[in-house]
N, C-alpha and C positions, 0 to 999 in steps of 0.2 A: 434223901433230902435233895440232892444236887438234882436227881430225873427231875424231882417235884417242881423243883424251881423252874428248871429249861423246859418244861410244859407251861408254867403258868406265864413265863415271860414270852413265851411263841404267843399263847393264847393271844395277850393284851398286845402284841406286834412291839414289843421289846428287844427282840432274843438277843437283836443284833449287836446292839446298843450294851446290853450289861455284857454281854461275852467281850465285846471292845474292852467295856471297863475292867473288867475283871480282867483280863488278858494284861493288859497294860500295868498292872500290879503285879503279875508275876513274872513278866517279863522285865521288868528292873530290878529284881532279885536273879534272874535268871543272866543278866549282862554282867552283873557280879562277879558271877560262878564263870561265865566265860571267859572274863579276864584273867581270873587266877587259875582256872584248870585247863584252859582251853589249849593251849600247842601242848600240856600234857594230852591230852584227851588226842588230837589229830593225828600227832605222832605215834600211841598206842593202834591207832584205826589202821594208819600206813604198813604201820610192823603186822598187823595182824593180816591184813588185807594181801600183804606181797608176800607173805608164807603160804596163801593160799592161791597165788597165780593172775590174782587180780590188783588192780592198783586205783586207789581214792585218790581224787584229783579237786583241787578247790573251786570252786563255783559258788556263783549267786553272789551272797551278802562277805560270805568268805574270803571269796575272790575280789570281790571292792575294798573291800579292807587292806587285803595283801597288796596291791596291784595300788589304790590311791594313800588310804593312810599309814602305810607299812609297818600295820597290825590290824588289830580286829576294830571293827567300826565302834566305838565309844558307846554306843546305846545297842550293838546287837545283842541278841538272847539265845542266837543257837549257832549251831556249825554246820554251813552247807558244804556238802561233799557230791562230787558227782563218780557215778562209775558207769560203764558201758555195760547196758545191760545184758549183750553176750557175755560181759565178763562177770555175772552175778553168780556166784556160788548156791546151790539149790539150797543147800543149806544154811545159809548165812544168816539167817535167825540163829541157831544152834550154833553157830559158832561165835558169833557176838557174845551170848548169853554166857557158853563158858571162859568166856574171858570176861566177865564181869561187869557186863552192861546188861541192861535192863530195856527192854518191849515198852514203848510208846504206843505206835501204833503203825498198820501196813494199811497202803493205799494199794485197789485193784480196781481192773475192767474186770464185769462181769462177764463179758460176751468173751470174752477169751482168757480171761484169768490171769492177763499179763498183771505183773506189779508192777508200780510205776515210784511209790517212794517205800522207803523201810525209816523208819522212825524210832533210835535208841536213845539213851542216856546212860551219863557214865562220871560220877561224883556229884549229881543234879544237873550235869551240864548236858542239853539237847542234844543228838548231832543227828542228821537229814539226810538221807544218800536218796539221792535223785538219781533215777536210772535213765540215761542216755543212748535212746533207742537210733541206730545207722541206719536203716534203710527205710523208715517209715517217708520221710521226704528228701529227694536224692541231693546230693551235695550238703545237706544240712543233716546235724545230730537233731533229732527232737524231744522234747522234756514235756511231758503231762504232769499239770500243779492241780490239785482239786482245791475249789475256795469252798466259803462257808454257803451251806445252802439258802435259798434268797428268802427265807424266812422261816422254815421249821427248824427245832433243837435237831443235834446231831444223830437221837438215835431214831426218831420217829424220820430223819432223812434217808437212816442208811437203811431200814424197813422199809423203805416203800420209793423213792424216785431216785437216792443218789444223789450225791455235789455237783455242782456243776465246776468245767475243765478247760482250764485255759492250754492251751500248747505252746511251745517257747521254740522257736526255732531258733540253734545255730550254726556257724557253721563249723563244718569238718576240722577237726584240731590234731594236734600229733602233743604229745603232752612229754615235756621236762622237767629236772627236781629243780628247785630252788631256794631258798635260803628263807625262812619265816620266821622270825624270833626263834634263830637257833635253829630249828628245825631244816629236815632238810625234805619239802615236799612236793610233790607233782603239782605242777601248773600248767593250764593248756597254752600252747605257743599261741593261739590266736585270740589270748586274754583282751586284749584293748576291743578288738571287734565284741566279741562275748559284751563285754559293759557296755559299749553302745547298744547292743540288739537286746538288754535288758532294763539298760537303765534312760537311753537316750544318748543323742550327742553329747552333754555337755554334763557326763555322768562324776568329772572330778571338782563340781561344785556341789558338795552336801547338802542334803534335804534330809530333817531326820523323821520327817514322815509322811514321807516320800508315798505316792500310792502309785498303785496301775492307771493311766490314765493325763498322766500328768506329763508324761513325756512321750516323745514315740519310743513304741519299741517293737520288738517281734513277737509280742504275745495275742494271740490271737484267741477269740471264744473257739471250742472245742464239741461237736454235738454231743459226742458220748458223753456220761456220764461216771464218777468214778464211787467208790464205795469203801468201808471200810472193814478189814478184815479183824471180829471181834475177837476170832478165836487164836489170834499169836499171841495172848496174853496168857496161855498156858505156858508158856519157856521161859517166864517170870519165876516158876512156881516151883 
């Protein structure tokens, strides 16, 4: 029923529109579950991530929250986490999974197989690990986001052209713990920079919907193309 639907709203040039809507209802059930589970949720991610050699550091919407409203932003719906993508465990699907979270979805380049986000949950709460690639642009980390494709439903996108891919430049951080509603978690030393180059200069006055566009930032269109990987949803199972 749901293909049926995101084909007939592609057809009529909807898709974009009901996905908006529809999104925006589960995404206020889903800012719910973040407030009440969420520094559980981060702090599981932490323990589990520094027994394995690597360390989840706050980013994006995460890190505005920590960093301006010293908690999670009042309307977010998921947990951004960033990690370096040398430091990505091959297995870290498999190791999420047995520790009790649940396959969303994996963003990849085709032309080289890189992943670029891994997409869990964990009591219905999101959580995002953006891989932060060193040497792709020198002095900056850089982050590959895939948006929604500019008019077909998602699976007739990932069959045939791919999303298209913004890239985020930032720069070079050195990352410390710090203190989050109790929690005690990595944040990168060059947080203030990071929200200007994402959000704009004048990123500690709230917008709650907020788009790309609206501010400068450092995200720039990306030629490649990213795709989604259907088959991680066997370690669900």
């Amino acid at each position: 029923m749901r293909d049926l639907l995101a084909k007939l709203t592609a057809k009529l040039g909807i898709y974009s529109k009901v996905v908006a809507f529809l999104n925006r209802i589960i995404e206020k059930k889903e800012a719910a579950k973040v407030k009440k589970h969420g520094v559980e949720v981060v702090a599981l991610v932490d323990r589990i991530l520094t027994e394995h050699g690597s360390k989840a550091f706050l980013s994006f919407g995460l890190l505005l929250g920590a960093y301006r409203d010293k908690g999670f932003i009042p309307y977010d719906y998921d947990l951004d986490l960033g990690i370096l993508a040398s430091e990505r465990p091959d297995d870290i699907v498999e190791i999420m999974c047995r520790n009790g979270f649940k396959v969303i979805r994996q963003s990849y380049f085709k032309e080289d197989n890189r992943i670029t986000i891994d997409q869990f949950s964990y009591n219905g709460v999101p959580v995002d690990f953006y891989y932060f690639f060193e040497n792709d642009n020198e002095g900056k980390f850089t982050v590959y986001v895939p948006d929604r494709h500019e008019y077909k439903d998602w699976k007739t996108a990932n069959s045939t052209d791919g999303f298209p891919t913004k890239m985020i430049l930032l720069n070079k951080s050195g990352f410390s713990r710090h203190d989050f509603l109790g929690a005690n978690l990595y944040m990168p030393d060059e947080a203030e920079s990071w929200l200007k180059d994402n959000y704009g200069d004048d990123f500690m006055t709230p917008i709650k919907n907020w788009t790309i566009g609206e501010r400068k930032t450092t995200r720039y269109d990306y030629p490649k193309r990213q795709y989604r990987n259907e088959e991680i949803v066997k370690f669900n199972k």
